[in-house]
C-alpha positions in Angstrom: -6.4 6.6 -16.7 -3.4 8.0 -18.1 -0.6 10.8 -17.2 0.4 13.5 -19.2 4.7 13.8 -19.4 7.4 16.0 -20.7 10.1 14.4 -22.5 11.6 18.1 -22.3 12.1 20.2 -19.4 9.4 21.9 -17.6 9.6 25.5 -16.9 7.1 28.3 -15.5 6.2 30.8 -18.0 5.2 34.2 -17.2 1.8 33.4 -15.9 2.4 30.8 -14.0 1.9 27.9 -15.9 3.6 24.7 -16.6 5.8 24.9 -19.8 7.1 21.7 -21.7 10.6 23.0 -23.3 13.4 21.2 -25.5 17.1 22.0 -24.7 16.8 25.6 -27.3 13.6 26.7 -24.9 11.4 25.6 -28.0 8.1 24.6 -26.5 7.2 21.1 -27.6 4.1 19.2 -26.6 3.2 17.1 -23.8 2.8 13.2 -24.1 0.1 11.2 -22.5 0.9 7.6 -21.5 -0.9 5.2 -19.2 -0.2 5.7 -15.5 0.4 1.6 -15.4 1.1 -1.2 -18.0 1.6 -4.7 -16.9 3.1 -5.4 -20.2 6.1 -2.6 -19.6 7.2 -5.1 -16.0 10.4 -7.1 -17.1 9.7 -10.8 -16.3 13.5 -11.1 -15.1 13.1 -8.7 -12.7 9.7 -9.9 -11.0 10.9 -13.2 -10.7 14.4 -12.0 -9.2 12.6 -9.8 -6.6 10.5 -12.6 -6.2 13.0 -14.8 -4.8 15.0 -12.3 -3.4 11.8 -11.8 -1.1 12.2 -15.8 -0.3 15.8 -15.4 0.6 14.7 -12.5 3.1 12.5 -14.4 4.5 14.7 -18.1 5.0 17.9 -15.9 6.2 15.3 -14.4 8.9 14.3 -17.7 9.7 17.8 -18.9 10.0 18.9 -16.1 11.9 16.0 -16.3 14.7 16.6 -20.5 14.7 19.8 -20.0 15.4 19.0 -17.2 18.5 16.8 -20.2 19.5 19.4 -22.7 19.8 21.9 -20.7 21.3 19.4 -19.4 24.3 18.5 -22.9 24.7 22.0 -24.1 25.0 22.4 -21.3 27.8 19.8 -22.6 30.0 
């Protein structure tokens, strides 16, 4: 499956339509790419959302530990 792009502008025409114009109003074609390539992720960035998903996850575990402790030290 792939989606079809302007790298222009797009701008109705008279009837209706979708136009695909450059920055002179020169129509210029559309460009089909696929919808999703693996190979266009950045391996830097999936591994730095990665852990920042860990680090969520341990501060919210910190956060509630420490809730735990100080409700128990208030009994």
């Amino acid at each position: 499956m792939s989606q079809v792009t302007c790298p222009g502008t797009v701008v109705t025409n008279v009837t209706g339509e979708p136009q695909c114009v450059d920055q002179t109003n020169a129509p210029i074609p559309w460009t089909s790419q696929p919808a999703f390539a693996i190979e266009n992720l950045d391996p830097a960035l999936l591994s730095g959302a990665y852990a920042a998903g860990f680090f969520v996850m341990a501060m919210g575990w910190v956060v509630s530990r420490g809730v735990r402790i100080v409700l128990d030290m208030l009994k």
